[in-house]
C-alpha positions, -999 to +999 in steps of 0.1 A: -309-612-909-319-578-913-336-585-873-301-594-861-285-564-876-314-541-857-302-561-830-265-553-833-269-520-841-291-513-813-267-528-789-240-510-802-262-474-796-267-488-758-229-492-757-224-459-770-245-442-747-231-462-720-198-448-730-206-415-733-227-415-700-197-431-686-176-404-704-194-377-687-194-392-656-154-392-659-150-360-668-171-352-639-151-371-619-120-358-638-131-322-632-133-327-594-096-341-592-086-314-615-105-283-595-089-305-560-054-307-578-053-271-586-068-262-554-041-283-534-010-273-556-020-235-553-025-246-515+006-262-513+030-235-537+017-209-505+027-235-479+064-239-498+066-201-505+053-195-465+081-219-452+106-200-474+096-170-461+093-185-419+128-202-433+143-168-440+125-151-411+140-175-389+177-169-403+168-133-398+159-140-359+182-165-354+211-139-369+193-113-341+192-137-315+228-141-318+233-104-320+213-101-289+230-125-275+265-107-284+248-073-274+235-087-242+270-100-234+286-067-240+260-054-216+264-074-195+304-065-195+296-030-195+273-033-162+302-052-144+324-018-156+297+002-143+291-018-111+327-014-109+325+024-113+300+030-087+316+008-061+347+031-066+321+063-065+305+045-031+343+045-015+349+084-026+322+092-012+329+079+015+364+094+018+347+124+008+323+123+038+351+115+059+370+148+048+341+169+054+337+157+087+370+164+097+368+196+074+336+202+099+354+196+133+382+217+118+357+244+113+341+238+144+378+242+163+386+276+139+353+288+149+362+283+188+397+298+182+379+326+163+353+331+193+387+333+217+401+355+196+371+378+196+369+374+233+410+380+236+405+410+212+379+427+236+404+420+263+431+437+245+405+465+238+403+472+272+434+468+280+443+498+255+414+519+267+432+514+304+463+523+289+450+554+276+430+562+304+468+557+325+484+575+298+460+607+302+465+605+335+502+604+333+502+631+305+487+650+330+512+645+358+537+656+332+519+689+331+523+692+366+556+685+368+566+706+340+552+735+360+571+724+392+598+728+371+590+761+359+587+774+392+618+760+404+638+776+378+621+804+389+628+804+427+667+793+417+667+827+388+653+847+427+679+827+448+709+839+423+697+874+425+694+875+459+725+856+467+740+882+442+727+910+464+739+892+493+778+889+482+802+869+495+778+860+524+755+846+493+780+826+476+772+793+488+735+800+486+741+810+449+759+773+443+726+759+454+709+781+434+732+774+406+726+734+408+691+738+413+684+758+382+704+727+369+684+704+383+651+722+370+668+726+334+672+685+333+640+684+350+622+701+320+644+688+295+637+652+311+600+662+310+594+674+272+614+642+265+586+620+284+559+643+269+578+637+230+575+601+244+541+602+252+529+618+224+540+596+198+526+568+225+500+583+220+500+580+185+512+543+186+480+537+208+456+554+188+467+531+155+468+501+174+436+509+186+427+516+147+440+483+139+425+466+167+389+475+155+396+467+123+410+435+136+379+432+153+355+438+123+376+411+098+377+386+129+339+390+128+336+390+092+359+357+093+336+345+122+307+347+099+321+335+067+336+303+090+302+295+103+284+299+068+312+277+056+307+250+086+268+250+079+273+243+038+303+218+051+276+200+073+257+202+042+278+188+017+281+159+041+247+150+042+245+153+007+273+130+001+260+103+023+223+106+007+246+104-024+262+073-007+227+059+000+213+063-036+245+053-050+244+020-027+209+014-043+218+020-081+247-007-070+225-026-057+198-024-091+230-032-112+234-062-100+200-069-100+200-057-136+235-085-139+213-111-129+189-106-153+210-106-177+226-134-171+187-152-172+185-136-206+213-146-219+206-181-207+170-178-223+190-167-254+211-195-258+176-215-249+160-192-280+186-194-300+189-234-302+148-234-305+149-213-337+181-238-349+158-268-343+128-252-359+150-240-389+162-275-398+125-289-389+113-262-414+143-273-440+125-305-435+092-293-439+101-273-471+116-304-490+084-324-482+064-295-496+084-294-524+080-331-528+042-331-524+044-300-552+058-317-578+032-352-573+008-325-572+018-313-605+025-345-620-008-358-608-023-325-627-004-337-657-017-372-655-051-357-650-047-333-684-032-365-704-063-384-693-087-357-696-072-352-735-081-386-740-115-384-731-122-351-750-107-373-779-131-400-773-160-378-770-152-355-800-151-390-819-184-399-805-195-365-816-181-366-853-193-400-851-226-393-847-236-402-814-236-365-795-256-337-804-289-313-801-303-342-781-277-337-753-286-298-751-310-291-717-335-263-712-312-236-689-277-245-706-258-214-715-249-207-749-227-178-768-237-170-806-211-157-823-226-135-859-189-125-864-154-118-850-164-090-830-203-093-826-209-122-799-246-128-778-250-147-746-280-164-735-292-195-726-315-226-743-353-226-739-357-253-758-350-286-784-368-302-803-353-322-831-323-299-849-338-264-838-330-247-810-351-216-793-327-197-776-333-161-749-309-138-757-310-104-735-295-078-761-319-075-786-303-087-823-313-068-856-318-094-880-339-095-912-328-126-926-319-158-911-281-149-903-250-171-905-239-179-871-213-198-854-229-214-822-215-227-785-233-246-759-217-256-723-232-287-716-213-302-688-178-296-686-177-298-721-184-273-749-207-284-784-193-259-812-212-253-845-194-236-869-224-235-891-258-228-876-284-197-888-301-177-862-337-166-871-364-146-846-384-160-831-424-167-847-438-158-809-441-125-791-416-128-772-390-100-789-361-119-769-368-154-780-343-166-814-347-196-836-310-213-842-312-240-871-286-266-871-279-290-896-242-308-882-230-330-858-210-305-832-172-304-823-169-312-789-142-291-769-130-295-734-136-262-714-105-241-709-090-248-674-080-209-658-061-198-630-078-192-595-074-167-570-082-167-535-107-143-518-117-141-481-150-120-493-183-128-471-208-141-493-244-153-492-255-188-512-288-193-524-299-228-532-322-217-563-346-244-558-353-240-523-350-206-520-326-211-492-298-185-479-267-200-466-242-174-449-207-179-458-174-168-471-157-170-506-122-192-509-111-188-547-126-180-577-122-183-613-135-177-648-154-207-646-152-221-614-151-208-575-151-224-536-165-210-508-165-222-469-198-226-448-201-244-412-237-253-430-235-291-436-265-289-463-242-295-489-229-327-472-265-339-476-267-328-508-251-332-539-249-314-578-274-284-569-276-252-583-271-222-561-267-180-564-238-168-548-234-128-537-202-116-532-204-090-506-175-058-514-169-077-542-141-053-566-166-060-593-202-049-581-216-057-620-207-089-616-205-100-577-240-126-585-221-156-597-239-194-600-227-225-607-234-262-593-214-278-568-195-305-576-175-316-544-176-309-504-153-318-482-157-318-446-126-300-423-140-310-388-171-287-393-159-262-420-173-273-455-154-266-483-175-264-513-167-262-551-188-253-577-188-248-617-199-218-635-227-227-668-203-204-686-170-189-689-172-151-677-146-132-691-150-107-668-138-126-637-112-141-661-091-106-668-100-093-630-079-127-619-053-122-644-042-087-636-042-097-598-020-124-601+004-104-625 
C-alpha cells in the first residue's frame, strides 16, 4: 500500500514538473507572441498614423494640384492676353517703322529743298551784291548828272545876262535861256529825287542783305538740325525693326511657353486623378490597417488573458509547493530589498538546499542577519520572498552575502513596458564565444530590446546570451545592455532579433517614458 502511494505520489511530482516545464515553455512561447504582438501593433499604429498623415498630404497636394491646375489655366489665359498684346505691339511697330520711313524720305526731300534754298539764297546773294555794285554805279552817274545840271544852270544864269546886255536883240536868246534854266531846275530837282530814291534803296538793300545773311545762317542752322534729325530718324527705324525682330521672338517664346502649358495642364489633370486614385487606395489601405490594429490588440488581449492564467497556475504550483530555491540558477539576477527605500542588485552564485550565496556590488553594512524581502528573475517570471534574512558571507570575499529562506516563493509575471524604437548602431557580443556582431538597434525597453543584423548566426542559433553596446547611446552609463534572444526572424537577409533583459532596468524604463510623453 504504502509502495503504491510512493508510486502515486511520485507520478504526480513527474506530472507536476511536466506542467511546470510545460508552463515555462508557454510562457516562453507566450513571451515571444507577446514581444511580436507589441512589436507589430507599435509597427502597425506607425503604418495607420503614416497613412493618415500620406492621406492628409495627399488632400494637401491634391488641393494644390487643383490650384495649380486653376493657376496654370489663368496663365495660360494671361499668355493668350499677352500674346495678344505683343502681336498688337508687332503691328505698331510696324506702322511705326512705316512712319519713320516716310518721316525719313520727308527729311530727305526737306533736306534737298533746304540744300536749293541754300543754293537759291547764294544766288540771290549775288544777285544783291550786282545790284549794289549797279546801284553805285548808278549813284555815281547821278553825281554826274547833278553837276551837268549845275553847270547848265550856270551857262542859262550867263545866257540871261548876256542876253540882258544884248537888249531886244537878246530877247529870244533870253527865252532859251529862261527854259533852260527850267530845264536844269527839273533836271536837279528830278535828280535829288532819284538820289532820295536811291538812298533809301540803298537802305532797303543793305537790310535785305541783313536779312538775307541771317536767312542764310538759320537755313544752315535748319540744314543741320534736319540732317541730325534724318540720321536719329534712320535710327529710330532700325531700332524699331530690331524691336520688331525681338518682339517677333518673345511672340514666338509665348506660344512656345502656351504649349507647355497646355502639356502641363494635361500632366495636371493626369496628376491630379493619380493622387485621387492613390487617395482612395490609401482610404483602403488605412481601414485595413485599422482592421489589422484592432486583431492586433485583441490578439494582445488574448495573449494577457492566457498569460494571467498561466501565472495563476504557476503561482499555485508555487504556493503548492512544487516551485522554489531549486528553480534558482548560478547567473540569475536578483534585487534585495532591506526596506522601502534601501534596495541591492546583484546576481546568484549559488544554491544549495534553502540558502542562497548572492554578489552584490555595493558593499552592505550589516552586523546581524537583517530582515529582507527578496526577488529573483528566473525566466520571464519573478520568485518574491517577502521573508528572507541576508547574512555576509563566512568567505573572503567582502561582496559575497548569505540569503536564508525558509518559504515557498510568490510567483509574479514580469511587468510588460512600453518600447521605443532606436536606429542607434550597436555591436553584439555572443558572451560565450566572444564573438562581435555589427549591427543596429530597433526598440528597446525596460526589460526587453531588438536589434537588426544581415549576420545569420542567430538563425543557427537559438536562446544565447549576448552584450549589446549601444553606440551614441543618450545614456552612456548604461548603453552595455544583455539579455538572451528569444526569436529571429528572417526579412530576405535582414535578421530581426529579440532579446530579454535578466532584469528590469529602471533606468531605460523612465528614459522610454519621458520620450514617448
Amino acid at each position: 500500500m504504502t509502495d503504491s502511494i510512493k508510486a502515486d505520489l511520485k507520478r504526480v511530482i513527474t506530472t507536476v514538473e511536466q506542467v511546470k516545464q510545460a508552463c515555462n515553455s508557454i510562457m516562453d512561447g507566450i513571451t515571444v507572441v507577446r514581444e511580436l504582438a507589441s512589436e507589430n501593433t507599435h509597427g502597425a499604429s506607425i503604418v495607420v498614423n503614416s497613412l493618415h498623415k500620406l492621406q492628409d498630404n495627399n488632400v494637401m497636394l491634391q488641393d494644390s494640384t487643383n490650384s495649380s491646375n486653376d493657376m496654370t489655366s489663368d496663365i495660360r489665359s494671361q499668355v493668350n492676353h499677352v500674346a495678344e498684346m505683343i502681336e498688337q505691339m508687332v503691328a505698331l511697330t510696324a506702322t511705326s517703322e512705316e512712319h519713320a520711313q516716310v518721316s525719313s524720305a520727308d527729311l530727305e526731300n526737306l533736306v534737298a529743298t533746304t540744300n536749293t534754298m541754300v543754293q537759291l539764297s547764294g544766288e540771290i546773294e549775288q544777285t544783291l551784291q550786282n545790284f549794289k555794285d549797279d546801284f553805285a554805279m548808278v549813284k555815281k552817274e547821278t553825281g554826274t548828272i547833278e553837276n551837268i545840271s549845275n553847270q547848265t544852270n550856270l551857262l542859262a544864269l550867263n545866257a540871261s545876262i548876256e542876253a540882258a546886255r544884248a537888249g531886244d536883240a537878246g530877247r529870244g536868246f533870253a527865252v532859251v535861256a529862261d527854259q533852260i534854266r527850267s530845264l536844269s531846275n527839273e533836271t536837279k530837282t528830278s535828280s535829288g529825287q532819284i538820289w532820295q530814291a536811291l538812298s533809301h534803296l540803298e537802305e532797303t538793300s543793305d537790310k535785305m542783305t541783313s536779312a538775307m545773311e541771317e536767312t542764310l545762317k538759320l537755313i544752315q542752322l535748319t540744314l543741320d538740325k534736319v540732317t541730325l534729325a534724318g540720321h536719329n530718324i534712320t535710327q529710330i527705324a532700325s531700332d524699331a525693326k530690331q524691336l520688331g525682330d525681338n518682339i517677333q521672338v518673345i511672340d514666338t517664346a509665348m506660344k512656345e511657353v502656351e504649349t507647355s502649358n497646355l502639356h502641363l495642364v494635361n500632366n495636371l489633370e493626369q496628376v491630379t486623378h493619380i493622387v485621387s486614385d492613390m487617395t482612395d487606395r490609401i482610404a483602403d489601405s488605412n481601414e485595413i490597417s485599422s482592421r489589422m490594429v484592432s486583431k492586433y490588440t485583441e490578439s494582445a488581449e488574448n495573449i494577457d488573458s492566457i498569460e494571467k492564467v498561466i501565472g495563476a497556475l504557476m503561482c499555485e504550483l508555487g504556493i503548492g509547493g512544487f516551485m522554489g530555491t531549486e528553480d534558482i540558477q548560478p547567473g540569475m539576477k536578483l534585487a534585495v530589498f532591506l526596506d522601502e527605500h534601501t534596495s541591492y542588485h546583484g546576481e546568484i552564485i549559488a544554491q544549495k538546499d534553502n540558502t542562497l550565496t548572492v554578489s552584490l556590488p555595493e558593499s552592505v553594512q550589516l552586523s546581524d542577519p537583517a530582515e529582507c524581502k527578496l526577488q529573483v528573475t528566473v525566466g520571464n517570471v519573478l520568485y518574491c520572498w517577502n521573508h528572507a534574512k541576508l547574512s555576509p558571507s563566512a568567505g573572503k570575499d567582502s561582496s559575497a552575502y548569505m540569503i536564508q529562506i525558509e518559504s515557498r516563493p510568490k510567483i509574479n509575471n514580469r511587468r510588460k513596458y512600453p518600447r521605443m524604437d532606436l536606429t542607434n548602431r550597436c555591436s553584439i557580443t555572443i558572451v560565450s564565444e566572444n564573438k562581435v556582431i555589427e549591427g543596429k538597434l530597433d526598440n528597446i525597453s525596460a526589460n526587453g530590446f531588438a536589434f537588426l543584423t544581415h549576420d545569420d548566426y542567430f538563425a543557427k542559433h537559438k536562446d544565447i546570451t549576448v552584450s549589446v553596446k549601444i553606440h551614441d547611446f543618450d545614456l552612456p552609463k548604461h548603453d552595455v545592455v544583455e539579455g538572451h534572444t528569444i526569436r529571429c526572424s528572417d526579412n530576405e537577409g535582414l535578421y530581426i532579433v529579440g532579446c530579454q533583459m535578466p532584469e528590469d532596468n529602471f533606468f531605460i524604463r523612465d528614459y522610454v517614458k519621458e520620450h514617448l510623453q
